[in-house]
N, C-alpha and C positions, 0 to 999 in steps of 0.2 A: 424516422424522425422528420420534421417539417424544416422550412428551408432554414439556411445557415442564420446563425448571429452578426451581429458586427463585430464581434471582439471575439478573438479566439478564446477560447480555457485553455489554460497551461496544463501541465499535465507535473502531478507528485507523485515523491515519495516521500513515506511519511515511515517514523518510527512510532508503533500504535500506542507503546505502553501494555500494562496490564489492567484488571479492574481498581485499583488504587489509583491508578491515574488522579482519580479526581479526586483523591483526595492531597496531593502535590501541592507548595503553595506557589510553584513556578510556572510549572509546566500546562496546564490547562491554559493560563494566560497566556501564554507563546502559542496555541495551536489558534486560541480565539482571535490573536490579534493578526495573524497567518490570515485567515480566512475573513476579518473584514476588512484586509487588503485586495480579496481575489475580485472577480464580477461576478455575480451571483448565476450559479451554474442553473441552468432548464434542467438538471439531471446529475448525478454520478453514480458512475461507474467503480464498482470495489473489487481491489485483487487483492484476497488478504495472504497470508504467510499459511494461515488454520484452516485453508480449504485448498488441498490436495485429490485433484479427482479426474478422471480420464474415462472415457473424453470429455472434452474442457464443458461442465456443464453452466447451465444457468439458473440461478437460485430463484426464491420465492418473488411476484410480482404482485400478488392480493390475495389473502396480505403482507405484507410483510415482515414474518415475528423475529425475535430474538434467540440463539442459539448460544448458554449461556455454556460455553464449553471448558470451563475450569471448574475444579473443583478446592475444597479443605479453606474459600475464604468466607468471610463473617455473612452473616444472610441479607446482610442490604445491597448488597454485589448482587446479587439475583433478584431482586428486583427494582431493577435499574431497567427505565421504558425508553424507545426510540420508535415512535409511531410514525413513521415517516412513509409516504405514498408510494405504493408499486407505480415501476414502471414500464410497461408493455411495449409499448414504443420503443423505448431503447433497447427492449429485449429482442425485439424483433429487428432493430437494426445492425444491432448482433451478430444473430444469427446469419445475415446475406452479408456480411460483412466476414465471418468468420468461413462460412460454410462452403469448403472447396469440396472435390473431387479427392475419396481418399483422407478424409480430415472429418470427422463426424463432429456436431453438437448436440446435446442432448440437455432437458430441462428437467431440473429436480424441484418441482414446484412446493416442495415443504420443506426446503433447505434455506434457512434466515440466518439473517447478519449475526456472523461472530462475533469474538469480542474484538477481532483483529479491524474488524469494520466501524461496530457502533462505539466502541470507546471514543476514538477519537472525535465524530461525528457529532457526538454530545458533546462536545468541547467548541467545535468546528460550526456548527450548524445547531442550536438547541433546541430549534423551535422547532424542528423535524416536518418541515414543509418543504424539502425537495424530494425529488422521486429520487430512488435508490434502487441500483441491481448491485447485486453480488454475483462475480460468476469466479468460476474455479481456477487452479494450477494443474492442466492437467500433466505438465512436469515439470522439471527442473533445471534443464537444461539452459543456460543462461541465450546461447545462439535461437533455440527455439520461442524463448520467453520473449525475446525481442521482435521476433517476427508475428507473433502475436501483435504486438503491440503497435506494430506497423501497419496492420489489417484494421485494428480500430482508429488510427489516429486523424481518421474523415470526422470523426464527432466530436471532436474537439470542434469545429466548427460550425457542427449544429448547438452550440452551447454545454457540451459533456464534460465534465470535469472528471477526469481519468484518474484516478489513486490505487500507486501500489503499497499494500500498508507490511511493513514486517517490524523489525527491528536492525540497525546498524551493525551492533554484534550483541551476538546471543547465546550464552553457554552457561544456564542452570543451571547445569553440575557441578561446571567449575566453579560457579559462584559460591558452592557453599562451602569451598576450602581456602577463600580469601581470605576472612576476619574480617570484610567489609571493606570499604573506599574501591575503588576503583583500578584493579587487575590489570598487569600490565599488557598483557593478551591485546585487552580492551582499547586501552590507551594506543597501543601502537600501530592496533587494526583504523583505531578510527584515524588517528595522523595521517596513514597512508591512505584512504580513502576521501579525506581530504583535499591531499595533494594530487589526487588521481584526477578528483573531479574538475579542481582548479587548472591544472595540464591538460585536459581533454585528456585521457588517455584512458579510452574508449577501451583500446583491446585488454590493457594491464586489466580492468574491474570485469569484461567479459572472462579471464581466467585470472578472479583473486583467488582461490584456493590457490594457488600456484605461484601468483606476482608478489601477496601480501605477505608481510610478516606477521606469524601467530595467525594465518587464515582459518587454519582446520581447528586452532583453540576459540576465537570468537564466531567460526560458522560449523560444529561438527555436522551437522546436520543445518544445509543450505537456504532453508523454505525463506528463512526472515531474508536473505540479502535479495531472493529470486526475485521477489517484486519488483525492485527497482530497473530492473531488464524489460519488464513490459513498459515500464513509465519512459525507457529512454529509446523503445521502439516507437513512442507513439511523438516524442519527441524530434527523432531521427527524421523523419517522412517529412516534417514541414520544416526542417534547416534548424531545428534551436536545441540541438545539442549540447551547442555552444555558449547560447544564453540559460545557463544554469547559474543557479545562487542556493548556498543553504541557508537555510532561512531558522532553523534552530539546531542549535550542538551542544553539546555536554555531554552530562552521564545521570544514567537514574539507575540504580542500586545496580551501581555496577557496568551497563550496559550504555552504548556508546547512544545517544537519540539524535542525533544527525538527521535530516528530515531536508528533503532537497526539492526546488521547484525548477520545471527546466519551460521558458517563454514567458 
């Protein structure tokens, strides 16, 4: 990437939603009006919850298609366009950003924006004129996810707008033994990650399986909460940990969308 901005990019985490997103009559306007608050990022960068891969690769840069990785919904969900520009540049800063001794990257050049990516992005950015990389999880570890995140958070200040996208809490299964409204699982995970965020208390969210109540009901399976661990490594590096705000909460069928900006 070429030299710095004047205004740093903050760096998110976002709760992505599913493909009905847009069809919400709330929630698309909360992510729109999110984003024409931000400064218009030269690039971002996507870490979604739906791309699990070791070693941490790096997705499609030209072109860049869509990976419409759900199935059983109505067929205007699949074709749903986001023609937004590869970005080579940032892939390449990436990679010497990422690439130690002992820590491999690898590119999977026909691997395009999930849903955990473009949903929101179409809400966020419509007109799909910024470049976009997608690169992977290659685990799950909340301590490693961060350190990640510390490796990239120099591009925040070439203009990169860093996003970790998952979901607050996430548990499908459970949801279908609800009857609907909003699970107390859900409710309780998202209170305490609230208050977590609001206390700085940094270590309790690096081990919520453990700190939170009902963690292993709204995370049985971690992928959705891990992004936010890269978003607050890249945070961490330039001191704004601390300047965090959530910027939209509630719940969408069930699930807590809490969606957090840290600078």
């Amino acid at each position: 990437m070429s030299a710095a901005t004047q205004e740093r990019m903050p760096a998110l985490y976002l709760s992505h939603g599913a493909p009905p997103l847009a069809d919400d009559p709330i929630w698309p306007g909360e992510l729109a009006a999110w984003s024409a608050d931000l400064p218009r990022p030269k690039a971002i960068l996507m870490v979604s919850a739906h791309w699990e891969e070791a070693p941490l690769a790096l997705g499609a840069v030209d072109p860049v298609p869509l990976v419409y990785d759900f199935w059983g919904f109505p067929e205007h969900y699949y074709q749903v366009r986001y023609d937004a520009p590869g970005a080579p540049e940032l892939a390449d800063s990436v990679r010497k950003l990422l690439r130690v001794p002992g820590i491999p990257v690898q590119d999977v050049p026909d691997r395009g924006l999930d849903h955990g990516a473009y949903v929101p992005l179409v809400e966020m950015f419509p007109a799909a004129d910024i470049p976009v990389l997608q690169i992977s999880m290659p685990t799950l570890d909340p301590v490693k996810l961060m350190e990640i995140g510390r490796r990239l958070a120099p591009l925040r200040d070439e203009g990169v707008l860093i996003v970790g996208s998952g979901f607050f809490t996430h548990n499908l299964a459970a949801l279908r033994h609800t009857g609907g409204g909003v699970p107390t699982w859900s409710s309780e995970f998202d209170d305490w990650g609230r208050r977590a965020l609001e206390a700085r208390d940094w270590d309790g969210l690096l081990d919520f399986l453990h700190k939170a109540p009902a963690g292993r009901y709204a995370h049985p399976r971690t992928e959705h909460f891990a992004p936010l661990f890269v978003t607050m490594g890249a945070a961490e590096v330039t001191g704004e940990l601390d300047a965090q705000k959530s910027v939209i909460d509630g719940f969408w069928m069930g699930m807590a969308k809490r969606s957090v900006q840290f600078g």
